[in-house]
N, C-alpha and C positions, 0 to 999 in steps of 0.2 A: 505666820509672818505678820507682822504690826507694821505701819505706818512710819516712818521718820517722823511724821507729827501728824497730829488730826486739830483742826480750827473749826469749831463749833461756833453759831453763828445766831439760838438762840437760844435760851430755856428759862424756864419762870423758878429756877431751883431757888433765888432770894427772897422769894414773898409769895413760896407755896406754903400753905397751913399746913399743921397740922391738922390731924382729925380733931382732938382738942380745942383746936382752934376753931375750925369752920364755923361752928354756932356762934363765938363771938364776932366773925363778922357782918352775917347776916344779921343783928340783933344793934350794930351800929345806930340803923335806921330808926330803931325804936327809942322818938324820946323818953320816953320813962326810964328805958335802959340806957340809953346811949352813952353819958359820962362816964358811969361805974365800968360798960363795956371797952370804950376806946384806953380807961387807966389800963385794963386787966391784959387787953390788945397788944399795947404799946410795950408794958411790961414784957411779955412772953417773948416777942419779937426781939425786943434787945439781949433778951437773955438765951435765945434760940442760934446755935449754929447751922443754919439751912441750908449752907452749905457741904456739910459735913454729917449730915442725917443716914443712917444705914437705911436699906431697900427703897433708895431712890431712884430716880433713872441717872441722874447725876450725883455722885457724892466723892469729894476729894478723898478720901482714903480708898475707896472701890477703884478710882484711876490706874489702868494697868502700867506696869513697871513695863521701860521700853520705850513709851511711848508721848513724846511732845506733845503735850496735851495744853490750847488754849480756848477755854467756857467763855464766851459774851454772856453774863449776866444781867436781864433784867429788870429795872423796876416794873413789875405791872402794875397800872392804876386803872382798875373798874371805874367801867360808864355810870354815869348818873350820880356819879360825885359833884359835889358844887362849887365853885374855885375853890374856896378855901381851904375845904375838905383833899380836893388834888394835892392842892401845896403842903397840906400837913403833913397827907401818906404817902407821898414824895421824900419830903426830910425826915420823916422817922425809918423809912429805910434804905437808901441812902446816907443818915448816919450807923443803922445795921449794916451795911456794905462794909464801912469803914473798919466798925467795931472787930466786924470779923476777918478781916485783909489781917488785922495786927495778931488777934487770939489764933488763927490759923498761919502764923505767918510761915512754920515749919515747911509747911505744904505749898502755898500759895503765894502769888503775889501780883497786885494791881499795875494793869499796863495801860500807858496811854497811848502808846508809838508801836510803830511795829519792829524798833530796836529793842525796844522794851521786852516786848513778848519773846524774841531771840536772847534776849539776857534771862529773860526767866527759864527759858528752856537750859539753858550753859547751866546755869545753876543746880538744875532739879525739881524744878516746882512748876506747879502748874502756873499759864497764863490764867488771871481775868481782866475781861474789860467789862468798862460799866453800859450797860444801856438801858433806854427806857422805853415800855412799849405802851402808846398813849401820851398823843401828844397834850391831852387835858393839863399836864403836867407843867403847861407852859402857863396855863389858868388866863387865857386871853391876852399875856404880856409883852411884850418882844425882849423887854431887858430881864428876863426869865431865862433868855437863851444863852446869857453869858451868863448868868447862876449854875446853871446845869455845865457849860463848858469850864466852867472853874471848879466842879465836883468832879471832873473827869468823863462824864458823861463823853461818849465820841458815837453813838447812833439812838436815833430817835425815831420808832415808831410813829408816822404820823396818826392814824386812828389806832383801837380799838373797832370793835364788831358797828356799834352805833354811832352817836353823832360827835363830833366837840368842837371848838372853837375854829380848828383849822378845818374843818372836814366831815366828810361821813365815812363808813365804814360798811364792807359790803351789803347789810341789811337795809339799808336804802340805795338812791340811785344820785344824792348832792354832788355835788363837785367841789372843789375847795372853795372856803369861803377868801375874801377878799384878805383877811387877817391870815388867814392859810397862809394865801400866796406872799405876801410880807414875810411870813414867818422861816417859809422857805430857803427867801434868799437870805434870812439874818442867820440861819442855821449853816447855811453852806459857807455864810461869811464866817461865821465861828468854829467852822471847821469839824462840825456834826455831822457825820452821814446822816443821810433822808433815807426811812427806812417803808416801802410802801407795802409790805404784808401789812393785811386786813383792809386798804386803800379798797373803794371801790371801784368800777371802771372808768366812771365819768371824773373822779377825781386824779384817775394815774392820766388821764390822758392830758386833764389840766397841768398836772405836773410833767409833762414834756412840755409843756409850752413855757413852765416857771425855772426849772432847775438848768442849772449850766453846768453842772460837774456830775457825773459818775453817781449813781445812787444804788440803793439796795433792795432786792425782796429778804428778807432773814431768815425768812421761813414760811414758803411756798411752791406747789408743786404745778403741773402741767395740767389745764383745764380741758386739754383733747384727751388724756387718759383718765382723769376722775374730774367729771362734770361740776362739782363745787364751786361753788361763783369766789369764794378765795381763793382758789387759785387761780393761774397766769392764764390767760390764753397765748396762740403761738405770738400773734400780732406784736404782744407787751412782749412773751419772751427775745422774740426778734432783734424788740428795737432797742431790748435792753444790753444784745450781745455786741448791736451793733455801736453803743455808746460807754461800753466796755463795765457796764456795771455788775453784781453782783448776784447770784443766786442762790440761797440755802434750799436744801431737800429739805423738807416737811416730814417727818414721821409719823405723825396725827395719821389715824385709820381713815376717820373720814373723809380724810383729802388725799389717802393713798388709792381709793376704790371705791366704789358704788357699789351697792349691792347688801345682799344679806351676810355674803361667806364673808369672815373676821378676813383684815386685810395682812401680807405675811409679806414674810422679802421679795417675793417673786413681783411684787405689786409696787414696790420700789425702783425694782432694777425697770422695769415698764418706764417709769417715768426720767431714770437717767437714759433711757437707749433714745427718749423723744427727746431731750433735750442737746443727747446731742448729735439727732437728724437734725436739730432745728441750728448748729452749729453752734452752739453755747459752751463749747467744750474749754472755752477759755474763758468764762464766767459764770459757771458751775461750782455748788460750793456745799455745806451742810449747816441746816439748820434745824436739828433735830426737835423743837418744840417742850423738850423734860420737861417734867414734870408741873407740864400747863395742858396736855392731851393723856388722851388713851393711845397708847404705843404697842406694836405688834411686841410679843413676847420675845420675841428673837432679838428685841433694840433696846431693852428695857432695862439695862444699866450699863457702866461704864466698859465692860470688859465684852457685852457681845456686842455695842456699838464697837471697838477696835477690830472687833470679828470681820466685820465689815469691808475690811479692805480685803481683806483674802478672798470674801466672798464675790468680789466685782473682780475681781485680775480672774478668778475661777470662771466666770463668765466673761470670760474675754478682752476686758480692758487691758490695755497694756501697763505698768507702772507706772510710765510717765504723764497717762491719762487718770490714774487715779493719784497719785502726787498731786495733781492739777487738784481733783475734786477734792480730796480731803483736809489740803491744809496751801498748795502752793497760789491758785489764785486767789483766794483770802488774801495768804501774805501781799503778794504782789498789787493788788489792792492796797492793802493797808501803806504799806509803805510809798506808794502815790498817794492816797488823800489823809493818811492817819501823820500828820508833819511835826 
């Protein structure tokens, strides 16, 4: 039994390398190499369907038949870029975004509403929506945030793991910088989700004193079951149920469990049965992480993620509670703040 729809909430499948690839990014850094590396970069990427790569966790042809399937896609942009360097590798893929919406368009189609994403499902094709994780991406600006909302962009990671313009990331302890908190409210003017996976603590809490509407984790799990300072403790998840915002499950290992033993579904279901003692059951949501972590075997491409909902109604959820989790509070979400 499949889903009536699954709403995926994040994956780095846009601006994951290939193996090929990985050495020319690292080698960026290297002036000597850096020019000939970023033509060779830029080249492959425009020429790369990455969404559509076999033996990913995500890939539009692997999508099971059956199934309303809509991917939140990604820009990631690595720490220790320098504005300018953000803004580049921002529009070089973000115009890949584009390129491949059209060359794919058999399969896929770019949503900005969440009538949109229900028209793509009537259709046959998968939903995407754009997003960006790292908010470097804004490169210090505030009228950056109507750039990104005219590319379609509709959620923004505010960190990455380290520092930027808005923030830190949970590798230190900063709180939003002053430009942050600006940045917040022009974002939620512009009708961007605020997305705080990677946020650190002293910064989410900042951000309950900055945001007035509904924000998001995309992908993160429960800090009472896997100790990971990325994920939520109860307090954030609380008061995030209580402000009706958002949750993705994390599939990453190491924020499924602690420990030596590799993390499996049973380490999953752990952290939906705490989310929802914690009454989250109406802001519960997936944010699978693809092919940006190490993922348990059992999650690790399109068809055993659909697997997924059998396996939670098998353990006891009712449908109407995994309806909720897999695609209905997304939606109902999206269509309050996605306008």
């Amino acid at each position: 039994m499949y889903p009536y729809a699954l709403i995926d909430l994040h994956c780095d499948t846009l601006t994951a390398l290939t193996p090929e690839d990985a050495p020319l990014l690292s080698s960026l850094r290297d002036p000597a190499q850096r020019d000939k590396a970023v033509r060779i970069f830029a080249q492959r990427v425009q020429n790369t369907n990455t969404l559509d790569l076999p033996g990913r966790h995500f890939s539009l042809s692997a999508v099971s038949k059956g199934v309303n399937w809509c991917q939140f896609c990604a820009i990631f942009i690595p720490d220790g870029l320098s504005q300018e360097e953000a803004v580049a590798y921002y529009d070089l893929h973000q115009r890949n975004f584009v390129r491949q919406m059209e060359a794919l368009s058999e399969k896929v189609l770019p949503c900005r509403t969440a009538g949109e994403i229900e028209a793509a499902w009537a259709a046959g094709r998968t939903a995407t929506v754009l997003t960006v994780e790292n908010g470097s991406a804004l490169a210090g600006r505030l009228d950056r945030v109507e750039t990104l909302a005219r590319d379609g962009v509709r959620m923004l990671t505010l960190t990455w793991n380290g520092e930027n313009e808005l923030g830190s990331g949970h590798v230190t302890d900063h709180g939003l910088s002053d430009f942050g908190r600006e940045a917040v409210r022009e974002l939620e003017r512009a009708g961007i989700i605020l997305d705080v996976s990677h946020l650190n603590d002293r910064g989410f809490d900042d951000l309950l004193e900055t945001a007035t509407k509904p924000f998001a984790a995309s992908h993160s799990n429960a800090r009472s079951v896997c100790g990971h300072r990325r994920n939520l403790t109860d307090e954030q998840i609380g008061e995030m149920a209580r402000r009706g915002c958002l949750i993705g499950l994390n599939f990453c290992r190491n924020f499924l469990r602690t420990g030596q033993r590799p993390a499996v579904l049973e380490d999953l279901w752990r952290h939906v049965e705490h989310f929802l003692e914690l009454g989250a059951e109406r802001c519960l949501a997936l944010g699978s992480d693809a092919d940006g972590a190490d993922i348990p075997q059992d999650l690790d491409c399109p068809e055993k993620f659909a697997r997924l909902y059998q396996y939670v109604l098998e353990r006891g959820l009712t449908p109407t509670v995994a309806d909720r989790i897999f695609w209905k509070n997304s939606l109902d979400f999206f269509k309050s703040r996605l306008l």
